[in-house]
PDB file with SEQRES, HELIX, SHEET and CRYST1 records, atoms N, CA, C and O in Angstrom:
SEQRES   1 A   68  UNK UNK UNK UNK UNK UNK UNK UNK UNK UNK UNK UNK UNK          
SEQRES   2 A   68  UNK UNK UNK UNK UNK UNK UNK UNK UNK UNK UNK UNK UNK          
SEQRES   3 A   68  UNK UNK UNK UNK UNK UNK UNK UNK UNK UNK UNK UNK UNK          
SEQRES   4 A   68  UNK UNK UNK UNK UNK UNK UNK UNK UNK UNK UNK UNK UNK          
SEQRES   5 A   68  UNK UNK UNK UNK UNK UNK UNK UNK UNK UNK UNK UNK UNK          
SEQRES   6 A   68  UNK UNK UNK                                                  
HELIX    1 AA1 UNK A    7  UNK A   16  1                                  10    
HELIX    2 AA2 UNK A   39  UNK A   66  1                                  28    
CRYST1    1.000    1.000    1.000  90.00  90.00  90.00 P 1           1          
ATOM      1  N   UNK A   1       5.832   3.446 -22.322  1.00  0.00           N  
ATOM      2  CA  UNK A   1       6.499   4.676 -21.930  1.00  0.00           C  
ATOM      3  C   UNK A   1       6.636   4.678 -20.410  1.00  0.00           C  
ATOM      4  O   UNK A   1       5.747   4.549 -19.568  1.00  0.00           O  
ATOM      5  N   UNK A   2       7.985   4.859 -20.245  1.00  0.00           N  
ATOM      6  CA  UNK A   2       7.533   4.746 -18.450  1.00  0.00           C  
ATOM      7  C   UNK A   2       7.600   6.262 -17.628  1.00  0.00           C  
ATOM      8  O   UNK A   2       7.928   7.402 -17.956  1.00  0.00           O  
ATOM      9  N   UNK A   3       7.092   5.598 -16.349  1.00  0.00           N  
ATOM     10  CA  UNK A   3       6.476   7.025 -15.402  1.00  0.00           C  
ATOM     11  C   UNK A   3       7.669   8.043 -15.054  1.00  0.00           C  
ATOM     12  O   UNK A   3       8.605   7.565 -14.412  1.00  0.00           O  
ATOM     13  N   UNK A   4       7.714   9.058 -15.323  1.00  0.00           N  
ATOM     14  CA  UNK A   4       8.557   9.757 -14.506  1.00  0.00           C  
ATOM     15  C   UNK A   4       8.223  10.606 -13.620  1.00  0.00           C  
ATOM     16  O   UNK A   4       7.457  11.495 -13.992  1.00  0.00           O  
ATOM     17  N   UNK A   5       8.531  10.603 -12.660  1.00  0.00           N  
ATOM     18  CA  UNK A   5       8.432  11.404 -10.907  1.00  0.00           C  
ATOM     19  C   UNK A   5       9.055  12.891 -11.721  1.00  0.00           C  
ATOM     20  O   UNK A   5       9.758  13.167 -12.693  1.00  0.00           O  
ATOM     21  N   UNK A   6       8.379  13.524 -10.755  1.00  0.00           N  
ATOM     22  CA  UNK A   6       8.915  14.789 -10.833  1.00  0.00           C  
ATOM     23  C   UNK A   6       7.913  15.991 -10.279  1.00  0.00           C  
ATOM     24  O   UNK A   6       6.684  16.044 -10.320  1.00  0.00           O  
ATOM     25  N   UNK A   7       9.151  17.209  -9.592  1.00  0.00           N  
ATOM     26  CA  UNK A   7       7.804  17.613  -8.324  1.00  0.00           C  
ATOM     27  C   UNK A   7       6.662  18.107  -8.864  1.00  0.00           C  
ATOM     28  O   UNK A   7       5.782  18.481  -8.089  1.00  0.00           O  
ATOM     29  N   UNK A   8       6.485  18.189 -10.120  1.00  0.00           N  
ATOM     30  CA  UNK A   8       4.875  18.759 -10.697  1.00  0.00           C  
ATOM     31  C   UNK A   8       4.145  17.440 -10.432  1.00  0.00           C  
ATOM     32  O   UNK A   8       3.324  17.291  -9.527  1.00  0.00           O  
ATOM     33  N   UNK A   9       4.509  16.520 -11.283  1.00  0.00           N  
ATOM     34  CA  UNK A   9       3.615  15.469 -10.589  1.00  0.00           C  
ATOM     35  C   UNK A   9       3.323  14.847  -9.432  1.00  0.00           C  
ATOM     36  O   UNK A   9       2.365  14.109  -9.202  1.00  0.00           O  
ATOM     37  N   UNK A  10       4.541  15.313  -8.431  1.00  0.00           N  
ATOM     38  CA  UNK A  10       4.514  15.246  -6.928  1.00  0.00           C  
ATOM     39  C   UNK A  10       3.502  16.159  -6.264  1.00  0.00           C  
ATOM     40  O   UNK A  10       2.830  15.791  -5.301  1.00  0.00           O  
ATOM     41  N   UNK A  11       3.410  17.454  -6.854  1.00  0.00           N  
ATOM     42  CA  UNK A  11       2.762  18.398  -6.248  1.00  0.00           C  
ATOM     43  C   UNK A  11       1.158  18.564  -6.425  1.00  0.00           C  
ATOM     44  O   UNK A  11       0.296  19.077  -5.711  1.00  0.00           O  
ATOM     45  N   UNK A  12       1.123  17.802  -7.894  1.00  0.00           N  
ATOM     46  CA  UNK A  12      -0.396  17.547  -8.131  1.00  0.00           C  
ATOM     47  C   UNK A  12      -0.881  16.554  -7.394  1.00  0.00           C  
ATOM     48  O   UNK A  12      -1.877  16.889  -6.752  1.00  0.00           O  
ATOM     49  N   UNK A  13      -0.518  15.394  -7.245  1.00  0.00           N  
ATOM     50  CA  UNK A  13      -0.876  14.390  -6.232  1.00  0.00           C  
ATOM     51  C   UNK A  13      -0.873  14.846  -4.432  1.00  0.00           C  
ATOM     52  O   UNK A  13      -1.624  14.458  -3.538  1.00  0.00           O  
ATOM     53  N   UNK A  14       0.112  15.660  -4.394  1.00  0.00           N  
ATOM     54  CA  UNK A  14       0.032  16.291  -3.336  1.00  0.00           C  
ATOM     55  C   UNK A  14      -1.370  17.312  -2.752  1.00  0.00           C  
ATOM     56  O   UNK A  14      -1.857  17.379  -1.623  1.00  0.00           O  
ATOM     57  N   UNK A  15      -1.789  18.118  -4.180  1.00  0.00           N  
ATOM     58  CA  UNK A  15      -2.962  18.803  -4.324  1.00  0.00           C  
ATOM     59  C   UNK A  15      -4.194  18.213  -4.451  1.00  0.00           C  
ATOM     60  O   UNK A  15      -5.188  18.914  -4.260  1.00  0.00           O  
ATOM     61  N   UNK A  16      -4.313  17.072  -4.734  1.00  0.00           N  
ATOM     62  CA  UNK A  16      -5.310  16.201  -5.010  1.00  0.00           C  
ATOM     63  C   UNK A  16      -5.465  15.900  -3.914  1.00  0.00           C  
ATOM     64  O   UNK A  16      -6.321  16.593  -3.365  1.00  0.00           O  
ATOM     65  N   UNK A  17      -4.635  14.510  -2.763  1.00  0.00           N  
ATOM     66  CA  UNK A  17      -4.586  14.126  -1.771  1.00  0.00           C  
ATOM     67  C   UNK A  17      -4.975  15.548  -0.148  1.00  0.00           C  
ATOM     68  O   UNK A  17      -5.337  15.205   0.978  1.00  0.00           O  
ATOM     69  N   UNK A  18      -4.777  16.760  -0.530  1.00  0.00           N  
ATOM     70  CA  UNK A  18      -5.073  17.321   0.440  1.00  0.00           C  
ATOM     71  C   UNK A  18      -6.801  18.587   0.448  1.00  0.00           C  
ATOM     72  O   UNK A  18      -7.441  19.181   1.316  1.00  0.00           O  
ATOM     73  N   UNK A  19      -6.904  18.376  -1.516  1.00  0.00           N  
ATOM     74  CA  UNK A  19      -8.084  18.409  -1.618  1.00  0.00           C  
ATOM     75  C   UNK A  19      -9.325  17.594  -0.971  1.00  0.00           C  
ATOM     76  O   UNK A  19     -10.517  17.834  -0.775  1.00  0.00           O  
ATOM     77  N   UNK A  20      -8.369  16.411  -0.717  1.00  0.00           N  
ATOM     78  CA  UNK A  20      -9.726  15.041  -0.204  1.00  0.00           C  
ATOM     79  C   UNK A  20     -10.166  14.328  -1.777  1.00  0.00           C  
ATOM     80  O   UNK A  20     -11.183  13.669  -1.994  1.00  0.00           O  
ATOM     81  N   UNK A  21      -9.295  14.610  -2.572  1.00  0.00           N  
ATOM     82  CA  UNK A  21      -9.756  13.455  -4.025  1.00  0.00           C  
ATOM     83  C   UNK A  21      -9.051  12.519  -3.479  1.00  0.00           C  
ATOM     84  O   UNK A  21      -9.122  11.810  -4.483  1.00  0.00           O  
ATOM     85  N   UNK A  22      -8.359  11.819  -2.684  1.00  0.00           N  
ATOM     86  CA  UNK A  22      -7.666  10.215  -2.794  1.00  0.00           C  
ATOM     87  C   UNK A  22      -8.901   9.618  -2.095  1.00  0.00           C  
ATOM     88  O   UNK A  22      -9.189   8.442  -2.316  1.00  0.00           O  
ATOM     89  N   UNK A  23      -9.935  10.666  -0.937  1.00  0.00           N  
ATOM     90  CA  UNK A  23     -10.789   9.569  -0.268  1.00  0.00           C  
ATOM     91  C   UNK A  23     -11.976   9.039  -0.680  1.00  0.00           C  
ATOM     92  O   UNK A  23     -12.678   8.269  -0.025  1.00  0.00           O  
ATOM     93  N   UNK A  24     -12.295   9.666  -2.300  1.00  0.00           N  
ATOM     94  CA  UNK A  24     -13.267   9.602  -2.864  1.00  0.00           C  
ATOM     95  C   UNK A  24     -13.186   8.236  -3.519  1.00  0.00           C  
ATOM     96  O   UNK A  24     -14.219   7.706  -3.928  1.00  0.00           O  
ATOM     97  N   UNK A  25     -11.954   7.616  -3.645  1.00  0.00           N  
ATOM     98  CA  UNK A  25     -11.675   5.934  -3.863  1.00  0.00           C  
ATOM     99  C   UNK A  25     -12.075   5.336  -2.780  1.00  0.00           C  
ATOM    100  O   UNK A  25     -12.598   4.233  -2.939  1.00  0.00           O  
ATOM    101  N   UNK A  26     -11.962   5.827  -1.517  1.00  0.00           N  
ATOM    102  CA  UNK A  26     -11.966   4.564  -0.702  1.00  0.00           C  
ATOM    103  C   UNK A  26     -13.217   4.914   0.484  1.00  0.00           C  
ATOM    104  O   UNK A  26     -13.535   5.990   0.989  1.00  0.00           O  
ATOM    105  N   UNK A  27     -13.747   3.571   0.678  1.00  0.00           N  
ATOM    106  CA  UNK A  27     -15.352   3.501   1.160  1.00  0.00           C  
ATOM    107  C   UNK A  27     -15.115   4.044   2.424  1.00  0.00           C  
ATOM    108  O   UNK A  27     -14.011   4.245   2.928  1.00  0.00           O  
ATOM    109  N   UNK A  28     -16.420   4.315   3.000  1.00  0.00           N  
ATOM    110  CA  UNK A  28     -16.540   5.394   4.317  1.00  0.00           C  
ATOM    111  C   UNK A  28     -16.057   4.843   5.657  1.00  0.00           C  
ATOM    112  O   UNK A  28     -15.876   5.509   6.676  1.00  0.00           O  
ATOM    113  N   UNK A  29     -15.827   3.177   5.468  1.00  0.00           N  
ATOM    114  CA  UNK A  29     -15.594   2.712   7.021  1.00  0.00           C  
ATOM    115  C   UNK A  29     -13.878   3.260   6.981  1.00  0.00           C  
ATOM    116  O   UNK A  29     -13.332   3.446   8.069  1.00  0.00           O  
ATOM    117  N   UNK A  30     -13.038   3.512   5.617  1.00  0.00           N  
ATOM    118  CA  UNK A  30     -12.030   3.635   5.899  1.00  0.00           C  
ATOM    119  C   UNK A  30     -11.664   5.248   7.044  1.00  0.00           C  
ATOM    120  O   UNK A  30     -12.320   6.283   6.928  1.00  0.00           O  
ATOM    121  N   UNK A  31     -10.667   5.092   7.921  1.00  0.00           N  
ATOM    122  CA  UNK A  31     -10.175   6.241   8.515  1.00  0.00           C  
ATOM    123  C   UNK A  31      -9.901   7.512   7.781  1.00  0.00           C  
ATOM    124  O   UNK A  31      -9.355   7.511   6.678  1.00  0.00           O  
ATOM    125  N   UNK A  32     -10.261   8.538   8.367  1.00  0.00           N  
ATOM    126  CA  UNK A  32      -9.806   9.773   7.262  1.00  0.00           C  
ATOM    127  C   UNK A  32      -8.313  10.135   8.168  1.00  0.00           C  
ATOM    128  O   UNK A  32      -7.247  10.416   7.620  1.00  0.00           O  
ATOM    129  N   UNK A  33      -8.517  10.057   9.576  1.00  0.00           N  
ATOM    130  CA  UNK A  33      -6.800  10.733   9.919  1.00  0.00           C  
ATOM    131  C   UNK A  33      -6.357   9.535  10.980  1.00  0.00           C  
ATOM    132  O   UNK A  33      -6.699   8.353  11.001  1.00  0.00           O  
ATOM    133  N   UNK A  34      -5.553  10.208  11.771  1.00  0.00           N  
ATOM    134  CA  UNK A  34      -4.708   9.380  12.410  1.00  0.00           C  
ATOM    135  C   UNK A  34      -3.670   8.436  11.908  1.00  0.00           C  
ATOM    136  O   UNK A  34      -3.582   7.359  12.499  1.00  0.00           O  
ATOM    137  N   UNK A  35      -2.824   8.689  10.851  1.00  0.00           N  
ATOM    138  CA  UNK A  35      -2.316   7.628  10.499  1.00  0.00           C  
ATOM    139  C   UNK A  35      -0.980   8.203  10.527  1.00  0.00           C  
ATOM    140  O   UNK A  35      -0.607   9.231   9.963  1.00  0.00           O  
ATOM    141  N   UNK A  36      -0.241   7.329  11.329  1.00  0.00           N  
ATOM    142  CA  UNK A  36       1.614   8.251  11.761  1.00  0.00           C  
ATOM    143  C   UNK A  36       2.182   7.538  10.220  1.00  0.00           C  
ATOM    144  O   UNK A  36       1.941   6.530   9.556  1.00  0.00           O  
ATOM    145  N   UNK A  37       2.937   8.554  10.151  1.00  0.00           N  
ATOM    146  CA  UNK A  37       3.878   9.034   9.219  1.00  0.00           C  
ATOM    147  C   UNK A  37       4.971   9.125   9.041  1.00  0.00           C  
ATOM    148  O   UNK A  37       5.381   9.960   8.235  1.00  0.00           O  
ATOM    149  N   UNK A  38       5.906   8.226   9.789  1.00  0.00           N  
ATOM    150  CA  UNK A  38       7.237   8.290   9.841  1.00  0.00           C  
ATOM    151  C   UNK A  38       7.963   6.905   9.077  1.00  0.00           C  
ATOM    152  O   UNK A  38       7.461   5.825   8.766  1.00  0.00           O  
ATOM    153  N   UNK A  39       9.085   7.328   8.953  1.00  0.00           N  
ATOM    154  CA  UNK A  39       9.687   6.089   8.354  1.00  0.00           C  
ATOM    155  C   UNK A  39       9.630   4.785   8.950  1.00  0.00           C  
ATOM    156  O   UNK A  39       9.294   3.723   8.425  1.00  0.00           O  
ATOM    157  N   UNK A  40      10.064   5.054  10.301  1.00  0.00           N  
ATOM    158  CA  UNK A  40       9.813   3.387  11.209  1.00  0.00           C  
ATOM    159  C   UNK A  40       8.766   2.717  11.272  1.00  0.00           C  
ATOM    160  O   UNK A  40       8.842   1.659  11.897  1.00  0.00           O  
ATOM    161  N   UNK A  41       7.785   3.001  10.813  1.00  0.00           N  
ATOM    162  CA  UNK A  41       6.063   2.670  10.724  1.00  0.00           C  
ATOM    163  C   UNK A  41       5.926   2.092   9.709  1.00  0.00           C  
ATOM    164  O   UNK A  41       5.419   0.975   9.606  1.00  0.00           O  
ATOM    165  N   UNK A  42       6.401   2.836   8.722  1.00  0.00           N  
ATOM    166  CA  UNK A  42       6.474   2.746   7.034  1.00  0.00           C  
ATOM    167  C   UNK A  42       7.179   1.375   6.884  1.00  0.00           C  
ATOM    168  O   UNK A  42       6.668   0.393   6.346  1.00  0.00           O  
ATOM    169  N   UNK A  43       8.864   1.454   7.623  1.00  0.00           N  
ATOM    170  CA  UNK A  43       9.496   0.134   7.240  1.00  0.00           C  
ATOM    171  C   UNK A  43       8.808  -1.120   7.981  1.00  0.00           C  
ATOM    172  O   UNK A  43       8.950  -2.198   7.403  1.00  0.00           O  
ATOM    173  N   UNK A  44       8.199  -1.117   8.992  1.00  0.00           N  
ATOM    174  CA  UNK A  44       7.263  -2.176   9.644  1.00  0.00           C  
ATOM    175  C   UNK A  44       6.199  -2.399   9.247  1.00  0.00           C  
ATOM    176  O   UNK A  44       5.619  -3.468   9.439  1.00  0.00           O  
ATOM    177  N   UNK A  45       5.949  -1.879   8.909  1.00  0.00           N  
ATOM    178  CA  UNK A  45       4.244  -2.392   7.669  1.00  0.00           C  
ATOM    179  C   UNK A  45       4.945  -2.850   6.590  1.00  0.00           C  
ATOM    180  O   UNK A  45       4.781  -4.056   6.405  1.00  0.00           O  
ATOM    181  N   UNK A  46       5.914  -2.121   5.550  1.00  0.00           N  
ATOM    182  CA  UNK A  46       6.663  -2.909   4.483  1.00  0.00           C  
ATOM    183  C   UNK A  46       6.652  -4.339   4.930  1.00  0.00           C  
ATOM    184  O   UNK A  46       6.016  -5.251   4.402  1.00  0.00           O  
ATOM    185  N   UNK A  47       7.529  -4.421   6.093  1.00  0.00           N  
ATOM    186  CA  UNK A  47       7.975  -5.916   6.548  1.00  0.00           C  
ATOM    187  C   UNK A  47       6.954  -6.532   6.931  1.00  0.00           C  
ATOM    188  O   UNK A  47       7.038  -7.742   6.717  1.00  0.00           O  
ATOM    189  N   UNK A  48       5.825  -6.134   7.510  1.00  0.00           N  
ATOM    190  CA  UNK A  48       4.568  -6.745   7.617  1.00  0.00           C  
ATOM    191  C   UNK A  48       3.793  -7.196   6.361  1.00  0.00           C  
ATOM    192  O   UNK A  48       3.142  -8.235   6.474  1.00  0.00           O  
ATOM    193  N   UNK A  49       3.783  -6.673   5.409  1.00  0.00           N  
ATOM    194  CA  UNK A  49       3.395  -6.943   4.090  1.00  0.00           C  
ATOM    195  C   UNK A  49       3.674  -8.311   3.634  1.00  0.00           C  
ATOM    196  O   UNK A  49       2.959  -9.301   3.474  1.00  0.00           O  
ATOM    197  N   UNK A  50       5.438  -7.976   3.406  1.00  0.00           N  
ATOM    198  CA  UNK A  50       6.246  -9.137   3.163  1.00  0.00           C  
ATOM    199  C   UNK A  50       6.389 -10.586   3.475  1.00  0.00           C  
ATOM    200  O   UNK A  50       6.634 -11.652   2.911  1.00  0.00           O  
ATOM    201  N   UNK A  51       6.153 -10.164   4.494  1.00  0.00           N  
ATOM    202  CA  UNK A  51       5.717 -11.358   5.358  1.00  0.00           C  
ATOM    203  C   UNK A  51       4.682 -12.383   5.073  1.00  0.00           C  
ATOM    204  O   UNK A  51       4.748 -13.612   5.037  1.00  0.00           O  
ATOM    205  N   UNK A  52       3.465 -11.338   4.832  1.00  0.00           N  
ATOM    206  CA  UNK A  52       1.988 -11.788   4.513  1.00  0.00           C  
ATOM    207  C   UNK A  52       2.413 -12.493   3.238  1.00  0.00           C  
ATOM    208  O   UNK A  52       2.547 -13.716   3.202  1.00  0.00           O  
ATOM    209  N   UNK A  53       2.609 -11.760   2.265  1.00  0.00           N  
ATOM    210  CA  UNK A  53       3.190 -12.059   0.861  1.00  0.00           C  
ATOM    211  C   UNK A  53       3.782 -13.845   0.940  1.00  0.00           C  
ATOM    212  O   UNK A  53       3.191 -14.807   0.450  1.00  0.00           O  
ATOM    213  N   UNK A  54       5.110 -13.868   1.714  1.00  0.00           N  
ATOM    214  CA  UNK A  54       5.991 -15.253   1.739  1.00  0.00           C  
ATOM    215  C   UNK A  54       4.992 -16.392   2.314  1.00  0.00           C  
ATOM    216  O   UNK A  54       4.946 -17.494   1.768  1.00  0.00           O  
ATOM    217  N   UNK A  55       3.940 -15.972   3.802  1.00  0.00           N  
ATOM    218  CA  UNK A  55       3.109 -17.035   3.948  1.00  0.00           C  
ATOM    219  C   UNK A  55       2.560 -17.356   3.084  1.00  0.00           C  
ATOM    220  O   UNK A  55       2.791 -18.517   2.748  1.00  0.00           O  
ATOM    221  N   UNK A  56       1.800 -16.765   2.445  1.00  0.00           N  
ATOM    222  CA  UNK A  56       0.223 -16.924   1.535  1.00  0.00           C  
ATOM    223  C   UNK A  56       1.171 -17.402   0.044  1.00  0.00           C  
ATOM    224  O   UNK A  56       0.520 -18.059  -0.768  1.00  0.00           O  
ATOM    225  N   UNK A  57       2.287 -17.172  -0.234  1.00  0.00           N  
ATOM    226  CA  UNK A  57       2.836 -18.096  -0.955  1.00  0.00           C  
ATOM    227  C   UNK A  57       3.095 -19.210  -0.709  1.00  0.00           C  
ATOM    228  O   UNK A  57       2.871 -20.047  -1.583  1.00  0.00           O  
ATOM    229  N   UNK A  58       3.626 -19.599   0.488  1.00  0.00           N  
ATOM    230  CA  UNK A  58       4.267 -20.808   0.815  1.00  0.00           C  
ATOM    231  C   UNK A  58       3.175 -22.325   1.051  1.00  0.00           C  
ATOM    232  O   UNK A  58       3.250 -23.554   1.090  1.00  0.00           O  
ATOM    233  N   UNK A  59       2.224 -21.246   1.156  1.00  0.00           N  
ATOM    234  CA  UNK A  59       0.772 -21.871   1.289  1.00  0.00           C  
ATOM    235  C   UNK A  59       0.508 -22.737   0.388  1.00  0.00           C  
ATOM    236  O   UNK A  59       0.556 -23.957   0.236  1.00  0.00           O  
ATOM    237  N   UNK A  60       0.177 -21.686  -0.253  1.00  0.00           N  
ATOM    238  CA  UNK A  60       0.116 -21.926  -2.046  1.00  0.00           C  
ATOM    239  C   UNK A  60       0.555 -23.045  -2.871  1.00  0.00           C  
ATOM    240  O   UNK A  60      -0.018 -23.725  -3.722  1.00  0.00           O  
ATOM    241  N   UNK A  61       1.913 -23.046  -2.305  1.00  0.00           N  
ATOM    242  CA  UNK A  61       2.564 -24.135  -2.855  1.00  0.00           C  
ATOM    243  C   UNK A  61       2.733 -25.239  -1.706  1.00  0.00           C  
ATOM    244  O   UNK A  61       3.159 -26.327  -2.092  1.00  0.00           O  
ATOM    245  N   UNK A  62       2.478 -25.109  -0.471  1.00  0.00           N  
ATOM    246  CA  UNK A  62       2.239 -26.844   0.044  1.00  0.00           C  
ATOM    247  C   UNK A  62       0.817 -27.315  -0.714  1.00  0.00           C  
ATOM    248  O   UNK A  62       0.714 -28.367  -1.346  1.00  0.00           O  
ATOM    249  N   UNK A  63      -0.045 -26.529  -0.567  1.00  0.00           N  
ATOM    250  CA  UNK A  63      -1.202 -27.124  -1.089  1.00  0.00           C  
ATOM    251  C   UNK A  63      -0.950 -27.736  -2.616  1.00  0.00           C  
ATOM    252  O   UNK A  63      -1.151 -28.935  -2.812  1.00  0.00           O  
ATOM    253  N   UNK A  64      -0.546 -26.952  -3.581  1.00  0.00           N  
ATOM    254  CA  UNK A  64       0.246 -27.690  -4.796  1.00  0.00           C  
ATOM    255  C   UNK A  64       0.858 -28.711  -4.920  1.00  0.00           C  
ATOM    256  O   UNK A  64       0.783 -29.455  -5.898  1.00  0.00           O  
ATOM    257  N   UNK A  65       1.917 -28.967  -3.407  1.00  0.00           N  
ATOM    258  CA  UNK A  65       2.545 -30.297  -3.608  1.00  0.00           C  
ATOM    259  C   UNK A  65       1.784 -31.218  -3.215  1.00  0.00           C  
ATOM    260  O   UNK A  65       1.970 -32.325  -3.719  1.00  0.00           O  
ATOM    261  N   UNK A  66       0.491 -31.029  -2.009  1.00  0.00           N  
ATOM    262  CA  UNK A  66      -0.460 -32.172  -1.372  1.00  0.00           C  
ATOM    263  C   UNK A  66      -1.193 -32.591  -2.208  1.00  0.00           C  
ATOM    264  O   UNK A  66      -1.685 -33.644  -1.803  1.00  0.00           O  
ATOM    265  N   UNK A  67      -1.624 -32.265  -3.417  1.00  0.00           N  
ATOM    266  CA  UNK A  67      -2.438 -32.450  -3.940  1.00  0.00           C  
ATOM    267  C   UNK A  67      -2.053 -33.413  -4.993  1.00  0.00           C  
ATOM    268  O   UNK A  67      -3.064 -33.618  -5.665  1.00  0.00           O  
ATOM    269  N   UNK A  68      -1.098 -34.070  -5.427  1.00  0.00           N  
ATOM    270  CA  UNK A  68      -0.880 -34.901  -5.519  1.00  0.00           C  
ATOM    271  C   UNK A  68      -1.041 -36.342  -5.581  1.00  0.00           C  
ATOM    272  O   UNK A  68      -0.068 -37.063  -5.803  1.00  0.00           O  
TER     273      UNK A  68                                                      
END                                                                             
């Protein structure tokens, strides 16, 4: 069955996340604020991701072909 968005379920996650339930996943060294919020940040970490992603593949597979 797949997920559907919609602002109740936007708004509960929204209610959760400003309750402080999202930080109860993640361990204490993580930051609780400071973290900018804008799209240009957002698309540069995406692309930073991506990035990580294509090395650590490409890796992957020289080591696959060296091994040989």
């Amino acid at each position: 069955m797949p997920v559907v968005d919609s602002p109740a379920r936007e708004s509960q996650l929204d209610a959760l996340i400003a309750a402080g339930g999202y930080w109860g996943l993640a361990p204490d060294w993580v930051p609780r604020a400071g973290y900018v919020r804008d799209r240009d940040t957002l698309i540069r970490a995406l692309a930073a991701l991506r990035r990580l992603v294509q090395n650590e593949t490409a890796r992957l597979r020289r080591r696959r072909t060296c091994a040989y």
